[in-house]
N, C-alpha and C positions, 0 to 999 in steps of 0.2 A: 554559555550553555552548550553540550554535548551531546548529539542526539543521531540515535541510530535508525535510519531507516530500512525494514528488510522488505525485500521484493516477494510478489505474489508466492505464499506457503502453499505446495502440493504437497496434499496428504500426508500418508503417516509416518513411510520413509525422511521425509522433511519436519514433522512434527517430534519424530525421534531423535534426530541431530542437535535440535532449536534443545530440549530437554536436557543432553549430554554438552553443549557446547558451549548454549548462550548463558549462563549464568556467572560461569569464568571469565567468558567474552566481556561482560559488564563490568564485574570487579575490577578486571586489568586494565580496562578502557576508562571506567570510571564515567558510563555514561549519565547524564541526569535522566534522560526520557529515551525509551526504546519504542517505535512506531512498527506497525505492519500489515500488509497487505493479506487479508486472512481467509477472503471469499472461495479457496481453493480446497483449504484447507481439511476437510470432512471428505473421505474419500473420492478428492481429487475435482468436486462439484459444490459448493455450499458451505455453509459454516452450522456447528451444532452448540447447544449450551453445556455439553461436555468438554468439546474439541479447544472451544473458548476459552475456557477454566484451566487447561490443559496449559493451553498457551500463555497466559495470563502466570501461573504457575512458574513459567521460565523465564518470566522477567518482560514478559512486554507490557507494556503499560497500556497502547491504544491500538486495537484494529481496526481496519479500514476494509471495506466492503466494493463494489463494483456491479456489473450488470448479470453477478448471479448471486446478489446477498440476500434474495428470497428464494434461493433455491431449495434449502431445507426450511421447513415452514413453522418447522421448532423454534426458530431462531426468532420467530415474532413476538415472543412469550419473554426474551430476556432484552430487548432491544434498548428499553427505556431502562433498566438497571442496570448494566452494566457497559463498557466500555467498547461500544462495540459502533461503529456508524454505517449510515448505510447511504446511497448521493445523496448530496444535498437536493439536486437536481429532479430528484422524484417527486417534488411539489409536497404541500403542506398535509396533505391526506393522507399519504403512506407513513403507514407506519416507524415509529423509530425517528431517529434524528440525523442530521446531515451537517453537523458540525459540533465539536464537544470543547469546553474549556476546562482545564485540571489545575491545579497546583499544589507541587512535591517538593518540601525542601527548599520554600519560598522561591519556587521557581515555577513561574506557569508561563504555561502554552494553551494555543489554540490548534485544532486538528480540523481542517475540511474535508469533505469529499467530495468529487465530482466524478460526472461520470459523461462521456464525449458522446455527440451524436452524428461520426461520421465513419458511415458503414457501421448503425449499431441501431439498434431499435429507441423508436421514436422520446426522449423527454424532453422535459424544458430545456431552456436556453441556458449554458453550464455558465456564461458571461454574464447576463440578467442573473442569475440565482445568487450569485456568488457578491454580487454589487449588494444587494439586498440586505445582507447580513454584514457585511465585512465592516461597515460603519460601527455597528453595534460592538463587534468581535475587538475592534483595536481600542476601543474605549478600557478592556479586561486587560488585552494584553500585546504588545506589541511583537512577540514572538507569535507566528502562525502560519503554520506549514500544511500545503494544499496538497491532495493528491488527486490528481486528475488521471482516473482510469478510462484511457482513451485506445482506440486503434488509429487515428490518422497521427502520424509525426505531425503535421499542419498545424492540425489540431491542438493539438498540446504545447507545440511551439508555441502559436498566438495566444492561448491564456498565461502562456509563463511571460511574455511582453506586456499583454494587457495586466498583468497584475505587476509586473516589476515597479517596485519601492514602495509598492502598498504590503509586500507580505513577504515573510523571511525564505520560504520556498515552494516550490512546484516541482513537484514529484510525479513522473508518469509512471504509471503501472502499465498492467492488463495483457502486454503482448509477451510477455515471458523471454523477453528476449533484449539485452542489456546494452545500452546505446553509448556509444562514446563522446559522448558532447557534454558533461557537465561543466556547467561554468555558472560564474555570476554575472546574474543580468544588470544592468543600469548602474552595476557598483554595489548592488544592494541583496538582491534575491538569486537565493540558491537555484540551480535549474536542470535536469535529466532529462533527456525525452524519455527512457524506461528503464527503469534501477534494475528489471531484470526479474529471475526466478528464483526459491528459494525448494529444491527438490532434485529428484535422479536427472542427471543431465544425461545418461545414458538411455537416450530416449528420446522424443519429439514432443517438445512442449510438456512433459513429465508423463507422456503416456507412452505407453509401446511402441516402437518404432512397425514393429512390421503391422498392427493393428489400423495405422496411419495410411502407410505405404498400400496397406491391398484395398482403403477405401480409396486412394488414387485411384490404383489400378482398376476396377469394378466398378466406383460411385456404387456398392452396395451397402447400403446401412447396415455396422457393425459396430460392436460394443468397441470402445476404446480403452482397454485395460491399463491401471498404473502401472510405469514401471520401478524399478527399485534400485539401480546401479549407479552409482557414481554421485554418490549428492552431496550438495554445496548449499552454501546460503552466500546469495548475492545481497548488497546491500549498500546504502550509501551513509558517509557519516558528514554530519552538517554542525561547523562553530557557528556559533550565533550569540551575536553579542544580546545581555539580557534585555539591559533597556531604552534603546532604539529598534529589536528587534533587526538590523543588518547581519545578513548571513557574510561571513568574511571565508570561507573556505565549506567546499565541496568534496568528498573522496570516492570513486567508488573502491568498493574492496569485494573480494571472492573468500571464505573461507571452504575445502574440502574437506569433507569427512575421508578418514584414514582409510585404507583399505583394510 
């Protein structure tokens, strides 16, 4: 199995590329499941049930969410119909679901999300949460690739250990910012600490550089504008054998949009 994972989508410069890019990207690559980190993605904060469809349109099959997937509150309204998750970690009461099982082309996977609680506002235990389910999840299917949107490296390190040979990968999101460590863990599970960003790199964190730089300067709260220059889609592609679920190879890859 062949599967693409793309790094946190900003906005619409990046929802534009993903449109132009990624559909050829698939053909040529021949992926079976495309994954993605999409909480960015509605102007550069949140996820909408337009933006969604949008995305879904160009070939991704499952979104994954983080600690702004209730930033747009439209998004409550498609949670349960469509493929979209949000942490598993939010506990049984919130809305939506925190892990999805698919199968395409008699090929299924399983998708987690998690979401880190170091330096990030307060949820459940993302190790507890994830124990909970995972019994259940490998009984469907042995392919199951986690994304853990986290800010601490630590952090993300110790769920891609704790979870090695129980799950095909551990994907860190959230910090936009693309780590060189992929490898497989125990022999078995795929591992990033952060696949990275998929938007203008000409810019900081896909917003404006100088909008960044004068709330350095000042600490006065200012609007943080998208920016638009230079965008890429970072992303990682993961083989994975179908049925023991063993990730055997990790890549990551950069594609740029043309000037």
């Amino acid at each position: 199995m062949k599967i693409l994972f793309i790094g946190d989508i900003v906005g619409k410069p990046a929802r534009l590329y993903l449109k132009e890019f990624l559909p050829s990207l698939i053909e040529r690559e021949k992926f079976d499941w495309v994954i993605a980190n999409g909480e960015n993605s509605a102007g550069g904060s949140g996820l909408t049930e337009k933006v969604a469809k949008e995305l879904f349109s160009c070939g991704i099959d499952i979104l994954t969410t983080g600690d702004h997937a209730f930033k747009k509150k439209e998004i409550l309204n498609i949670l349960d119909t469509l493929s979209i998750l949000r942490p598993l970690n939010y506990g049984d009461l919130a809305k939506g679901r925190g892990f999805i099982i698919k199968e395409k082309d008699s090929k299924k996977i399983a998708v987690v999300n998690l979401l880190g609680r170091v330096f990030m506002q307060p949820v459940d235990c993302p190790f507890k949460s994830i124990s909970k389910i995972l019994e259940e999840v490998l009984t469907q299917t042995k392919v199951v690739i986690v994304d853990v949107h986290a800010e601490a490296t630590s952090e993300k390190l110790a769920l891609g250990y704790f979870l090695a040979q129980k799950v095909s990968a551990v994907i860190g999101t959230h910090t936009h910012i693309p780590t060189a460590d992929e490898r497989i863990l125990e022999g078995f599970t795929g591992y990033i600490t952060d696949v990275g960003m998929t938007g203008p790199f000409d810019s900081i964190l896909g917003r404006r550089k100088e909008d960044i730089i004068q709330r350095f300067l000042t600490n006065v709260p200012t609007r943080f504008y998208l920016a638009d220059r230079d965008v890429r889609i970072q992303a990682v592609i993961l083989e994975i054998e179908d049925v023991s679920g063993k990730c055997f190879s990790i890549k990551r890859v950069e594609y740029k949009k043309p000037d």
